[in-house]
Each structure stands twice: as C-alpha cells, then as structure tokens.
Backbone as ProteinMPNN parsed JSONL, in Angstrom:
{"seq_chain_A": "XXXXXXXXXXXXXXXXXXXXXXXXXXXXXXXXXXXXXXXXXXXXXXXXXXXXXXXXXXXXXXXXXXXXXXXXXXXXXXXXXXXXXXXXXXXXXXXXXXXXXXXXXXXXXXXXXXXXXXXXXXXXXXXXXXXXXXXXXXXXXXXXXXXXXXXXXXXXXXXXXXXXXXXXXXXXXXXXXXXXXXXXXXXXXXXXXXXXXXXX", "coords_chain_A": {"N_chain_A": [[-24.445, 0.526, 67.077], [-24.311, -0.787, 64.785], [-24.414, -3.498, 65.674], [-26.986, -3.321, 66.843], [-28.634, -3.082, 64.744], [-28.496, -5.468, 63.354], [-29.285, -6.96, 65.039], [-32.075, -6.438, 65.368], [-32.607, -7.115, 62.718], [-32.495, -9.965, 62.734], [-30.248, -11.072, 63.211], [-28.056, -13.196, 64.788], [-25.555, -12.692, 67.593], [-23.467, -14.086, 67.594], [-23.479, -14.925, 64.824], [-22.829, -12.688, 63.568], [-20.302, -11.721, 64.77], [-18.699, -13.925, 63.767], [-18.692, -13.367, 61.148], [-17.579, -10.841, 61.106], [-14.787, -11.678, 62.258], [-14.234, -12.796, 59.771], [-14.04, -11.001, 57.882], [-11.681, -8.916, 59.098], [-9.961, -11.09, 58.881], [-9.629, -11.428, 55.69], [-9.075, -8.691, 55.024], [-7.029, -8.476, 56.474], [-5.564, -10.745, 54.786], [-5.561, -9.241, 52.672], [-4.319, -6.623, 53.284], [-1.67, -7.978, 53.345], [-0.647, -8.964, 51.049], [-0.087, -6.344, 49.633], [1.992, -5.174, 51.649], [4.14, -6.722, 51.173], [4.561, -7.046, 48.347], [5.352, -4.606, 48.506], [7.369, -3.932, 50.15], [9.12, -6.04, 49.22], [9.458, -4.629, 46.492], [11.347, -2.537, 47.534], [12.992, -3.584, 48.19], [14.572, -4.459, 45.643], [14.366, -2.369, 43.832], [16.717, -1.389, 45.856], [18.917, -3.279, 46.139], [18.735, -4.037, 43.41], [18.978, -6.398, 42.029], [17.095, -7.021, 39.631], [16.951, -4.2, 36.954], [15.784, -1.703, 34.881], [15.935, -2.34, 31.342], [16.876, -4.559, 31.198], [16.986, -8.249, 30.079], [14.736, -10.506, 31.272], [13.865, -13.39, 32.686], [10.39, -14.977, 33.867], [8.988, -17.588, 35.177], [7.233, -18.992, 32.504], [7.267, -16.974, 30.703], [9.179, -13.77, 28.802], [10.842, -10.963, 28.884], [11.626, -7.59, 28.206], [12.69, -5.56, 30.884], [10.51, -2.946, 31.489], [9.423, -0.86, 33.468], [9.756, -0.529, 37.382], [8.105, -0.027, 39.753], [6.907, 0.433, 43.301], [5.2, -1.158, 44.03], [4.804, -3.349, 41.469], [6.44, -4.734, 38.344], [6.719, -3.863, 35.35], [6.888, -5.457, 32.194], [7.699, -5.764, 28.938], [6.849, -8.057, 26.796], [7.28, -10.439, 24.065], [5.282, -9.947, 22.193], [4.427, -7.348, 22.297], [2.854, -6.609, 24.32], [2.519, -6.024, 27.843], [3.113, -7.18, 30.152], [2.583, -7.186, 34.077], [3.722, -7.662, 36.694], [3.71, -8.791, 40.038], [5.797, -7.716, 42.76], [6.408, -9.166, 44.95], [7.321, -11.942, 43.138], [8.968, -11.51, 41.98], [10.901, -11.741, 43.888], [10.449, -13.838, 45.709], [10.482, -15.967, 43.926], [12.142, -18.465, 41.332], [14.041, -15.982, 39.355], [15.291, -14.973, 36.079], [17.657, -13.621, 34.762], [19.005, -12.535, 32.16], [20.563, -10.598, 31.75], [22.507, -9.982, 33.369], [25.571, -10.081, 34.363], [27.815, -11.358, 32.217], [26.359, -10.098, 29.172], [25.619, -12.225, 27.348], [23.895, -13.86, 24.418], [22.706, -17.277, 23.596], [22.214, -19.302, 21.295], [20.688, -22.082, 20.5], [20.361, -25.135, 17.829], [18.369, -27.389, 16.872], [18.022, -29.981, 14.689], [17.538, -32.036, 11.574], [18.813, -35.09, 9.661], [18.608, -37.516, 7.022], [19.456, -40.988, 7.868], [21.341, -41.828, 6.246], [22.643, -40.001, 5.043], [26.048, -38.266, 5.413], [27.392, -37.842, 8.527], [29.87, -36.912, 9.456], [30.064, -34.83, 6.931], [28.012, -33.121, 7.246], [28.27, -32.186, 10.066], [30.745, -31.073, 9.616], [29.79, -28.977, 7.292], [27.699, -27.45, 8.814], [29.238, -26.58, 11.041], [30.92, -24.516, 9.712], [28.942, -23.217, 8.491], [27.888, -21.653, 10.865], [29.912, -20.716, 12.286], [30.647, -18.697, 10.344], [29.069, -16.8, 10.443], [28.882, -13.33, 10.688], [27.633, -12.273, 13.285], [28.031, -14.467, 14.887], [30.151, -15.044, 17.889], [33.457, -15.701, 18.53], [34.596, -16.211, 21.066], [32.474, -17.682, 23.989], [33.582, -20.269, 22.083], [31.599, -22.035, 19.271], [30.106, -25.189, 18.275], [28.814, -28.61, 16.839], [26.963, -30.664, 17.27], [26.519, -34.558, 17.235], [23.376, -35.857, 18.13], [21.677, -37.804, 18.204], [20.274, -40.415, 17.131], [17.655, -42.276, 15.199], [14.581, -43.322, 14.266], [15.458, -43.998, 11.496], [16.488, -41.106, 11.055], [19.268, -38.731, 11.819], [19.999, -36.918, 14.516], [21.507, -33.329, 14.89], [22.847, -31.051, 17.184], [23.484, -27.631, 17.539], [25.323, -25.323, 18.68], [26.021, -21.433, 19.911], [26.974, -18.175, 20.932], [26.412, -15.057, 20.661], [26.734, -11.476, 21.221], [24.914, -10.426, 22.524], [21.659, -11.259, 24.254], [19.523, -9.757, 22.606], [19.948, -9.651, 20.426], [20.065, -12.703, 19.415], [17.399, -13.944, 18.501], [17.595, -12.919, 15.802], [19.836, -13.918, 14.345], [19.948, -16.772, 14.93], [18.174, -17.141, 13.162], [18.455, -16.403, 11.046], [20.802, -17.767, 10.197], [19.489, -20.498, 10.704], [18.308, -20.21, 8.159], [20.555, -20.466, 6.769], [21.031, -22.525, 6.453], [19.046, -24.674, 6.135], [18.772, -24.471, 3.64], [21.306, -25.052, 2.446], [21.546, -27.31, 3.332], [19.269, -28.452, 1.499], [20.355, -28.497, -1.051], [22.105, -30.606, -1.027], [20.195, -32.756, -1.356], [18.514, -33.083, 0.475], [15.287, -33.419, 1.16], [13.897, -33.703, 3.12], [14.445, -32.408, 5.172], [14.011, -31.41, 8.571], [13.956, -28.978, 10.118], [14.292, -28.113, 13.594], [14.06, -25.629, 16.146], [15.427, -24.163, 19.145], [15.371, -21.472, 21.629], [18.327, -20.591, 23.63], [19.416, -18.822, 26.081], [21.586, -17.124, 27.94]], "CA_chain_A": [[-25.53, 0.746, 66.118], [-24.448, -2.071, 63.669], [-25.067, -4.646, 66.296], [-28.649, -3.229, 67.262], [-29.043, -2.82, 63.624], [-28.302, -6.81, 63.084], [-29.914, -7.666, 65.738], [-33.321, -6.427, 65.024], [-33.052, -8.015, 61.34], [-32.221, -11.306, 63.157], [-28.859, -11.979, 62.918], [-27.639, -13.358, 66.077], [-24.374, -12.123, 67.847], [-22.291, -15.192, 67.016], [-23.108, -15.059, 63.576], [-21.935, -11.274, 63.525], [-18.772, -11.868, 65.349], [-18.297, -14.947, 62.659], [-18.851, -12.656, 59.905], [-16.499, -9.841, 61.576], [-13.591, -12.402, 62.061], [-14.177, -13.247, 58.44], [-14.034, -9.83, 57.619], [-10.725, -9.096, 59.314], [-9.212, -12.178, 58.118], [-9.713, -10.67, 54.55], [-8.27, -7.383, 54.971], [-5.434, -8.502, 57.007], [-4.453, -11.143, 53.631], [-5.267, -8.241, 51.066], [-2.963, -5.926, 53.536], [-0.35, -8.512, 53.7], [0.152, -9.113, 50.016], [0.297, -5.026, 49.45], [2.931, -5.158, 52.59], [4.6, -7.921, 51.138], [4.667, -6.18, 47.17], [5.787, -3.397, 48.833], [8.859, -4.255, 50.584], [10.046, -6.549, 47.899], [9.831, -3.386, 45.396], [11.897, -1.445, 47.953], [14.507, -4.336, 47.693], [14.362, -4.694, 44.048], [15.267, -0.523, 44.011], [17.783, -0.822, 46.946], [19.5, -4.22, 45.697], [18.69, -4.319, 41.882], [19.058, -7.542, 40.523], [17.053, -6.7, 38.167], [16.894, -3.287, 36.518], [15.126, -1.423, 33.953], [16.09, -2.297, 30.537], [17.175, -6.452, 31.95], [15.797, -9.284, 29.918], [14.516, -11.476, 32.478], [12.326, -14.982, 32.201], [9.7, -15.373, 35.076], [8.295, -18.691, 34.235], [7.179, -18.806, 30.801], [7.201, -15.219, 30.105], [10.28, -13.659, 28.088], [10.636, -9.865, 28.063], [12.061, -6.962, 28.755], [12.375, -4.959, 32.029], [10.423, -1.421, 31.259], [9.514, -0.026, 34.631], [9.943, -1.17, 38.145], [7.843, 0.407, 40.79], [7.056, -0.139, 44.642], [4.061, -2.802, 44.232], [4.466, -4.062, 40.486], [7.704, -4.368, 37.817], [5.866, -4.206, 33.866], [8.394, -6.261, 31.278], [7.591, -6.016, 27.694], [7.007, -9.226, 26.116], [7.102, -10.605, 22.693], [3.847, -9.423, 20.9], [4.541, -6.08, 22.484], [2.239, -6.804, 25.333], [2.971, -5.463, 28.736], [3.022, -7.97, 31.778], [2.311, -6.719, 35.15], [4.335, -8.631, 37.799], [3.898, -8.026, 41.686], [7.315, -7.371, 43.536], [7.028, -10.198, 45.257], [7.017, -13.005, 42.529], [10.563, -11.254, 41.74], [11.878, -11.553, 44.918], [10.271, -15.347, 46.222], [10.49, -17.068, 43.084], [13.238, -17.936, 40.384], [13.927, -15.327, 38.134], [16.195, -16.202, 34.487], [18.128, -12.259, 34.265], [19.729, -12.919, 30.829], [21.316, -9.146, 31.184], [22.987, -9.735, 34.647], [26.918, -10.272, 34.508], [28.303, -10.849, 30.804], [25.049, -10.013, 28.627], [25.741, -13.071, 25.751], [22.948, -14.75, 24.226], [23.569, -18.356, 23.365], [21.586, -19.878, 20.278], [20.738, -23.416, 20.162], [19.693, -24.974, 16.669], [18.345, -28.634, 16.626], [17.765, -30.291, 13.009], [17.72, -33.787, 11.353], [18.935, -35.691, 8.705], [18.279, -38.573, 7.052], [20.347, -41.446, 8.527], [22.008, -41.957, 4.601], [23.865, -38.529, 5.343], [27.244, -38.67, 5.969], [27.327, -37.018, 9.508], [30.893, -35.832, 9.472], [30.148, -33.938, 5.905], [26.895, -32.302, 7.646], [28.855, -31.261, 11.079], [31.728, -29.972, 8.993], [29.069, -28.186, 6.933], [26.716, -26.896, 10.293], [30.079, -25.936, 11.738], [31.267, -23.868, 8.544], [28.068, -21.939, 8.6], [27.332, -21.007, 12.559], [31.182, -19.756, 12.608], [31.128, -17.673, 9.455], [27.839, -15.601, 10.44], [29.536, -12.069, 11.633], [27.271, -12.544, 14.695], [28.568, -15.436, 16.075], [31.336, -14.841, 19.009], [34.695, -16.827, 18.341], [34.469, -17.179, 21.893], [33.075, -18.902, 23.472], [33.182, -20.75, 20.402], [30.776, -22.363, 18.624], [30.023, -26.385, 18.84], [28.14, -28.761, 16.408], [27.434, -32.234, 17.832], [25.663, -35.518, 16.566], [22.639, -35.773, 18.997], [20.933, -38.989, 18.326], [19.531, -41.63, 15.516], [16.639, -42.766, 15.803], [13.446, -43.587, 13.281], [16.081, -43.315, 10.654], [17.236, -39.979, 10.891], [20.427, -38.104, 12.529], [20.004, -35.509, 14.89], [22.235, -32.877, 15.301], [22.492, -30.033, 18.06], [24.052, -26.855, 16.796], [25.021, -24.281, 19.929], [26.737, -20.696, 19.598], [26.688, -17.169, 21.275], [26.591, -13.51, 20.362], [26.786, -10.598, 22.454], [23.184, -10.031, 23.507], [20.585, -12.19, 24.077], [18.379, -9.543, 22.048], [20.051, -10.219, 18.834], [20.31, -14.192, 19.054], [16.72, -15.107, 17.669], [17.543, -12.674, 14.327], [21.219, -14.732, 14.029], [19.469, -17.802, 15.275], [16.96, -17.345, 11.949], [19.489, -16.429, 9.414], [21.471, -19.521, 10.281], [18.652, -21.417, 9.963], [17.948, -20.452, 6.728], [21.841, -20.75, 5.579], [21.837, -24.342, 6.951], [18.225, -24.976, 5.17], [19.191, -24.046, 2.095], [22.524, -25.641, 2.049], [21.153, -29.073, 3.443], [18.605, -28.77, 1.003], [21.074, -28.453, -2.251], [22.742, -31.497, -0.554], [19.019, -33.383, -1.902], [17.973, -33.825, 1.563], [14.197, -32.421, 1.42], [13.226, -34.114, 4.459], [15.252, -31.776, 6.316], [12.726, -31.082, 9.019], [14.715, -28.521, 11.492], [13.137, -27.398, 15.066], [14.899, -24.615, 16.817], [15.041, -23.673, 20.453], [16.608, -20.206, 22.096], [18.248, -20.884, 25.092], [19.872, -17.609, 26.957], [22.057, -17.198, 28.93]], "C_chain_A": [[-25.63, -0.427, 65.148], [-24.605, -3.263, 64.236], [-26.527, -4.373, 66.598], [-29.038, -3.399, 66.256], [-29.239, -4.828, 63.182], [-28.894, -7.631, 63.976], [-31.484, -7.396, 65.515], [-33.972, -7.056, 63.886], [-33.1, -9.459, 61.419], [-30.923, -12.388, 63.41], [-28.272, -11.8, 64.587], [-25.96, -12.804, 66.68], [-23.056, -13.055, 67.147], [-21.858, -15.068, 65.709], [-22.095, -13.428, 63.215], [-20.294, -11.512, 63.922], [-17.92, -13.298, 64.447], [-17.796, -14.042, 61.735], [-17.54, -11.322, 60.158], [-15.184, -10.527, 61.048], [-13.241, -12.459, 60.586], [-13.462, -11.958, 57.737], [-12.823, -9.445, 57.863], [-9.655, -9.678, 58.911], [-8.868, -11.616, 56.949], [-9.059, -9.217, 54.361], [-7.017, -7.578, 55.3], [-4.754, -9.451, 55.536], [-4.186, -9.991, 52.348], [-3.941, -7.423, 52.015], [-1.32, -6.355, 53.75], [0.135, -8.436, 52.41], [0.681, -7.642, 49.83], [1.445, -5.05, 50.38], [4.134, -5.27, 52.056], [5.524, -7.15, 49.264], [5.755, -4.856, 47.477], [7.35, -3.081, 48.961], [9.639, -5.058, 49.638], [10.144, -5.401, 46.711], [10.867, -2.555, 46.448], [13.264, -2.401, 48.297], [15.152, -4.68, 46.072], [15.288, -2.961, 43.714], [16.344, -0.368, 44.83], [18.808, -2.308, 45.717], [20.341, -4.443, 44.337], [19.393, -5.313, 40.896], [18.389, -7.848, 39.337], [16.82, -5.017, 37.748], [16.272, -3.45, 34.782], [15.981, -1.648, 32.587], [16.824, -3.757, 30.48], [16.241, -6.823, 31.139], [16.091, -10.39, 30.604], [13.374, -12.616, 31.643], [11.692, -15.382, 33.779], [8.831, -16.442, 34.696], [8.314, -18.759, 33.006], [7.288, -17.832, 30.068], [8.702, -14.813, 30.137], [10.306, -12.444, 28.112], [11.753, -8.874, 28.839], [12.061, -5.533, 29.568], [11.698, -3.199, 31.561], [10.127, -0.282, 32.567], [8.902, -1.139, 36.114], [9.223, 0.564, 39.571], [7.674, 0.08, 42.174], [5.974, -1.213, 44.623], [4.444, -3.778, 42.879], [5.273, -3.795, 39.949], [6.581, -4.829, 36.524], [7.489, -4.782, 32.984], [7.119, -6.054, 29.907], [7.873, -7.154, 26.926], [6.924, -9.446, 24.617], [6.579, -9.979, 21.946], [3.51, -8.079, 21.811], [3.392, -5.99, 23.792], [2.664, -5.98, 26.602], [2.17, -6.39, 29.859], [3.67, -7.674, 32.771], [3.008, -7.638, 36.671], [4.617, -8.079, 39.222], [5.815, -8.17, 42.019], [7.245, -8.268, 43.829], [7.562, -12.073, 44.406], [8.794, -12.839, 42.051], [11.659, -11.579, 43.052], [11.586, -13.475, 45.511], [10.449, -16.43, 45.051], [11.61, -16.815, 42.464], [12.902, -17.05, 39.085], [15.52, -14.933, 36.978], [16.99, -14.437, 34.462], [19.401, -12.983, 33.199], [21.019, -11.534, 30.74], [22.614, -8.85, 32.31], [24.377, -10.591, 33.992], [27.388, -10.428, 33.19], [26.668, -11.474, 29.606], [25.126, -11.167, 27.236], [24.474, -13.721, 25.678], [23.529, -15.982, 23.653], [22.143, -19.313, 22.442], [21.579, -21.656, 20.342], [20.147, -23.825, 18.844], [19.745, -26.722, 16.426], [17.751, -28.938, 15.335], [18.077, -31.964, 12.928], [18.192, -33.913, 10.052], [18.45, -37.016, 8.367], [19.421, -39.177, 7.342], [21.664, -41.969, 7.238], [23.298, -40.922, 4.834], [25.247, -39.063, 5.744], [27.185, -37.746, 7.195], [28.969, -36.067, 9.707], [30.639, -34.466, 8.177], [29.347, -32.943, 7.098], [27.532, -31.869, 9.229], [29.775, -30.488, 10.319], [30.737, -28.499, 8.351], [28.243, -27.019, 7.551], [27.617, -26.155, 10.878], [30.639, -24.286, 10.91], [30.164, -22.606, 8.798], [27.599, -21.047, 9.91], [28.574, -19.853, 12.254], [31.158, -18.446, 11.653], [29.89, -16.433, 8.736], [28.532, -14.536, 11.698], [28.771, -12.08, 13.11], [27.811, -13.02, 15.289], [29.732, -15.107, 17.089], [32.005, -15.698, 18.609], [35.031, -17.067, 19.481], [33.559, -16.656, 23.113], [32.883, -19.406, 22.405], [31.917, -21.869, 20.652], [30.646, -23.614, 18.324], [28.656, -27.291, 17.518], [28.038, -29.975, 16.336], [26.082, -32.917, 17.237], [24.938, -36.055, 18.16], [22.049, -37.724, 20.032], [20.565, -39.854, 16.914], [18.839, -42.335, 16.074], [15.414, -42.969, 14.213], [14.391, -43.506, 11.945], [17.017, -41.822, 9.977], [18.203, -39.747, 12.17], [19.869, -37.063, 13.214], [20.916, -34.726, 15.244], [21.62, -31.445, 16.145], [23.671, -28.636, 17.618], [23.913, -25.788, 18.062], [26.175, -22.73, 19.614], [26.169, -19.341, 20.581], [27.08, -16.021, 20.766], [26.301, -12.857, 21.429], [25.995, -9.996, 22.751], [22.301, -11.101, 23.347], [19.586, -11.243, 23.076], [18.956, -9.744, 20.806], [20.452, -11.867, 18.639], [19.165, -14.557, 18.334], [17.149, -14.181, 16.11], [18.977, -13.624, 13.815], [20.304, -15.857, 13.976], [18.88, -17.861, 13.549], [17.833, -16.673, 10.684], [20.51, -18.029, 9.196], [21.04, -20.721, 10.085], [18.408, -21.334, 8.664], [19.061, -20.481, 5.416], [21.997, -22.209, 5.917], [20.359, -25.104, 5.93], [18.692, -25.101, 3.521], [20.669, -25.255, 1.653], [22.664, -27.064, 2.247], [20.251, -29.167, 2.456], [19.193, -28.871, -0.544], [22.216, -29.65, -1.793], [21.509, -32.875, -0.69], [18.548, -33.586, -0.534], [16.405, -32.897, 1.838], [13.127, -32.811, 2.022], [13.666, -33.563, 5.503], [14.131, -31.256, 7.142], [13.785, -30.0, 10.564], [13.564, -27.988, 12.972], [14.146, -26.97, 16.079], [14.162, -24.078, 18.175], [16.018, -22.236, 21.009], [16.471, -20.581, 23.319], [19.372, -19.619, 25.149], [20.434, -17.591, 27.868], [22.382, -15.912, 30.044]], "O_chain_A": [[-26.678, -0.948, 64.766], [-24.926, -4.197, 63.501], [-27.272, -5.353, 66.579], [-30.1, -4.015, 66.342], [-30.303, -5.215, 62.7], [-29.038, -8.841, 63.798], [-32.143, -8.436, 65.507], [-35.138, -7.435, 63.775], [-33.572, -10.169, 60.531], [-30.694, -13.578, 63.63], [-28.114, -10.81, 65.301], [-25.212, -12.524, 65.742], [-22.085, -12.743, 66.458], [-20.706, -15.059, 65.276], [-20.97, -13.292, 62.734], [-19.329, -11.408, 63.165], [-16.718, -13.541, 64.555], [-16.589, -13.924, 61.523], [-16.717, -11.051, 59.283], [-14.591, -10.277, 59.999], [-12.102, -12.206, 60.194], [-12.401, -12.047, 57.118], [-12.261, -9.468, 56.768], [-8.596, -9.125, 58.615], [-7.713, -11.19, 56.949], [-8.56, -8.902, 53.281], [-6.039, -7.096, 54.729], [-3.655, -9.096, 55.109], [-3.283, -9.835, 51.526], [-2.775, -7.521, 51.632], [-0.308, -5.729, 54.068], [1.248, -7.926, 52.287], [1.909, -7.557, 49.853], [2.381, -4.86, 49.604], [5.056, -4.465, 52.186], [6.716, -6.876, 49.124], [6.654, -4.37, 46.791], [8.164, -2.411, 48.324], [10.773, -4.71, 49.31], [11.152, -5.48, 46.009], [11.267, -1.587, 45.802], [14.362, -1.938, 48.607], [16.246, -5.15, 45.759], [16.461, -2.679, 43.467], [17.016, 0.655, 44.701], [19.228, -2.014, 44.598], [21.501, -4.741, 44.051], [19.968, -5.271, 39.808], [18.729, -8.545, 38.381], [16.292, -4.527, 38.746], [16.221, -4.353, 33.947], [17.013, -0.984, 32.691], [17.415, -3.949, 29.417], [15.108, -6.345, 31.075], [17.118, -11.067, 30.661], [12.603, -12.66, 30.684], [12.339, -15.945, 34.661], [7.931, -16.209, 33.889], [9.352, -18.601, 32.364], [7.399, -17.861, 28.843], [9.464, -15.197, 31.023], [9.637, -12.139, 27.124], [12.509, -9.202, 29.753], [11.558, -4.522, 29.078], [12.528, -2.318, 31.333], [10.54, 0.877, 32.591], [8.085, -2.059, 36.085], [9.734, 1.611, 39.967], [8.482, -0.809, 42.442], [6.104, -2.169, 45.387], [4.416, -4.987, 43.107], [5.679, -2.683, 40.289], [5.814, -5.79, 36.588], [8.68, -4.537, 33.176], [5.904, -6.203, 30.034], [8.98, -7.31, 26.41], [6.453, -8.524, 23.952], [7.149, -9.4, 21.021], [2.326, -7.804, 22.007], [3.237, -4.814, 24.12], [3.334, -5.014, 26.239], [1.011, -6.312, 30.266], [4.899, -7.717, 32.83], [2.272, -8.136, 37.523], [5.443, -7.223, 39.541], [6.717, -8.719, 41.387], [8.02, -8.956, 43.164], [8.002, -13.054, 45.006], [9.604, -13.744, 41.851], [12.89, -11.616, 43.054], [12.551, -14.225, 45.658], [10.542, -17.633, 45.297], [12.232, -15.757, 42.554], [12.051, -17.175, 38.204], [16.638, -14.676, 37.424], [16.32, -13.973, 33.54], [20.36, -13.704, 33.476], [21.999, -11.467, 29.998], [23.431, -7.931, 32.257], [24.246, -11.571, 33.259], [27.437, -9.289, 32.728], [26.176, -12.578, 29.374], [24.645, -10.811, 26.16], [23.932, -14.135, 26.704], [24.682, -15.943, 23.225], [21.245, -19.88, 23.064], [22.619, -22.299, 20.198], [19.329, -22.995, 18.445], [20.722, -27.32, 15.974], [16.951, -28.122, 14.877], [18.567, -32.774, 13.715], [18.047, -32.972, 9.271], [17.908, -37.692, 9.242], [20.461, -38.524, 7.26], [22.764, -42.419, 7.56], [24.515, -41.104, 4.791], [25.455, -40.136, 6.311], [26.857, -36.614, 6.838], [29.097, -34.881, 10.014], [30.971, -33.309, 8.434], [29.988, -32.126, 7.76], [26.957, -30.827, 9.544], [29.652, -29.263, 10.326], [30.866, -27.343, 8.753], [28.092, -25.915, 7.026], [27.23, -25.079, 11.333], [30.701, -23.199, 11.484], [30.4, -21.453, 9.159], [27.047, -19.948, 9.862], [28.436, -18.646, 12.059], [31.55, -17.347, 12.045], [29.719, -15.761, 7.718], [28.679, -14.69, 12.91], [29.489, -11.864, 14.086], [28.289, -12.5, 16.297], [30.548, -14.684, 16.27], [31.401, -16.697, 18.219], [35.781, -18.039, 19.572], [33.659, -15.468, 23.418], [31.964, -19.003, 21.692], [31.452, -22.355, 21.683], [31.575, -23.605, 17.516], [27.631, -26.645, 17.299], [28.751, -30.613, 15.561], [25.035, -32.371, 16.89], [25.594, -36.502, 19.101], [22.009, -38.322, 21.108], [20.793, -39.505, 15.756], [19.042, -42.962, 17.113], [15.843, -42.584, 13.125], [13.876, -42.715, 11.156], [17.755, -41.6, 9.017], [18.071, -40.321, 13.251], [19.224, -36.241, 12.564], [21.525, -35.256, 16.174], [20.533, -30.891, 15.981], [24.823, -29.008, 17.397], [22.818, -25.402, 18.471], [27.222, -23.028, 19.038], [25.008, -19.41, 20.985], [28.247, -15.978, 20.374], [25.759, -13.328, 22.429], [26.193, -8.912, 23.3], [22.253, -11.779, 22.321], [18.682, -11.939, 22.614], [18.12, -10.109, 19.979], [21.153, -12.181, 17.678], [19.376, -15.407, 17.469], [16.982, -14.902, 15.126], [18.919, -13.98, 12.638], [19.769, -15.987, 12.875], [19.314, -18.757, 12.825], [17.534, -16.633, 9.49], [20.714, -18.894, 8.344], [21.601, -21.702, 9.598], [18.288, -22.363, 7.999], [18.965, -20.503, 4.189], [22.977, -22.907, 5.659], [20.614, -25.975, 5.099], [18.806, -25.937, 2.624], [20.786, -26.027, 0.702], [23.446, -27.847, 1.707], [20.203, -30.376, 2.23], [18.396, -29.383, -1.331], [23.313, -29.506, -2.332], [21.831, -33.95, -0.184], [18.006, -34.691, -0.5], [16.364, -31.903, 2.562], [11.938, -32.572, 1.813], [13.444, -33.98, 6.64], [13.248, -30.65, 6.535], [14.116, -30.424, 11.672], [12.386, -27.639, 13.057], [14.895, -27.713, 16.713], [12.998, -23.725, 18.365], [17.214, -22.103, 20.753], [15.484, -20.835, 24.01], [20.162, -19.516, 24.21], [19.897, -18.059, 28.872], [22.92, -16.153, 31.124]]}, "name": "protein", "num_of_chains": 1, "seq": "XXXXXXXXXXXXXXXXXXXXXXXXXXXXXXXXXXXXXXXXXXXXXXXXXXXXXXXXXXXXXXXXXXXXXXXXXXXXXXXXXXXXXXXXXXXXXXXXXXXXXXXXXXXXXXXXXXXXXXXXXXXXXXXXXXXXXXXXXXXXXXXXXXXXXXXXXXXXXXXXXXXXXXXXXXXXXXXXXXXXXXXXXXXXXXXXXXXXXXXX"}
C-alpha cells in the first residue's frame, strides 16, 4: 500500500528504498545507543565502581552520585543542579571516583609573594598554618614548597589532605583566609593568592 501510495505521488522505487535504508539506518543507531546505555547500567549495578553517594569527575563536571539507573546515572553538581549522564559515558570514558578506596581529599593552595619576602619566613609561616587547622590529616602530611620567581614575585604551592574530599573546599577556604590575613600583617598587600582543589 505504501509503495502504490508513493508511487502514484511520484516517488520512484529507488528513491523509496533510499529513503527506507535511511530510515533503518536511524533506528538501528537510536537502538544501539539505548542497547549500549543499557548494558553499561547493568554493569555499573553488577560491578559498581561507582555507587550512589561517590563523588566522581566526568570531564569538567564535579558532583555527587544521587541515583544510578539502567540507561542514565544523575550526580548532583555544585549549584545544586542535577546532571543526567548516559551509562555509557561511565563505562567508555575516564571517570575521576574521589570516594573509591581511601575517601581523602587533598587541598592544593597556590599564592605569591613579593620577591623582597624572605621565603623561608613565609614557608615556615604557610607550613605553621595548613598543619594547625584541626582538618588537616598529620598524615599524609602536609607540604609547603617554593614554586617559582618570576615578574618579581615568589610563588609558593601549599598541598594537604583531610578525610573527605567533601570537606576540603570549606578547610581549603579557612586556610586561605588564615594565610591572607597573616601575609597581609606581614605588609605584603600585593598578596594576590589563586587556589585550586585537586582530589584525590
């Protein structure tokens, strides 16, 4: 019927049997990714490298694991959002599980001085304050090294862990603002710090 029907409007057989193939083609990639979603959620549930309540990093995205079904795993990100991630993007690509084997988060805290500074005072000082924030872990311990000099100023790299990655950026941001403060009553009010969280 749908060839007599296409044929009376003008459409020749070829083009039909073009248009079919096409047609086919298209269903078979939508039924592959669903396939594909599928079975990687039913390794994800059998396996479980990651599980519900895991903070994971899939590319740029930071959050944590809230439910894991058979096509799609949702993570709770930053600004309370909710990103939708097929099964398979968990299973073919790399994915960062911060929660998998001993759950520590690990703070990094880069900052400058001017190159005037004495750099041993200001590591002794950087070191003094990471260690003697009840967060910090005594081990592994806690590390506060002279980076670089450059345009005139010192850089130092400031690294430490506590025992979750979800409480490192509130440590991370008290530390900054006991190392602000305390470089800044040291006259240095070019202190220009820029902080990164790295996770482990």
């Amino acid at each position: 019927m749908l060839v007599w029907t296409a044929s009376t409007l003008g459409v020749g057989l070829e083009r039909i049997s073009v248009l079919a193939s096409a047609l086919s083609v298209s269903i078979g990639f939508g039924l592959q990714a669903i396939t594909q979603n599928f079975i990687s959620g039913l390794i994800l549930l059998a396996e479980r490298p990651v599980k519900v309540g895991d903070t994971i990093r899939v590319g740029e995205e930071e959050g944590a694991v809230r439910r894991i079904s058979v096509r799609s795993t949702e993570i709770r990100i930053a600004d309370h959002s909710t990103l939708i991630i097929p099964n398979s993007e968990l299973i073919t690509k790399s994915v960062r599980n911060m929660s998998l084997g001993e759950p520590l988060g690990r703070i990094r805290i880069d900052f400058t001085t001017p190159a005037r500074e004495n750099a041993d005072e200001v590591i002794a000082l950087a070191r003094k304050l990471v260690t003697a924030h009840p967060g910090v872990l005594d081990e592994p311990g806690a590390s506060v090294m002279l980076d670089s000099i450059a345009d005139e100023k010192i850089r130092y790299v400031a690294t430490a862990f506590v025992s979750s990655p979800r409480s490192a950026s509130g440590v991370r941001s008290e530390i900054l603002v006991q190392l602000a403060r305390a470089l800044r009553l040291r006259a240095t009010p070019s202190l220009s710090p820029s902080v990164r969280l790295l996770r482990t």
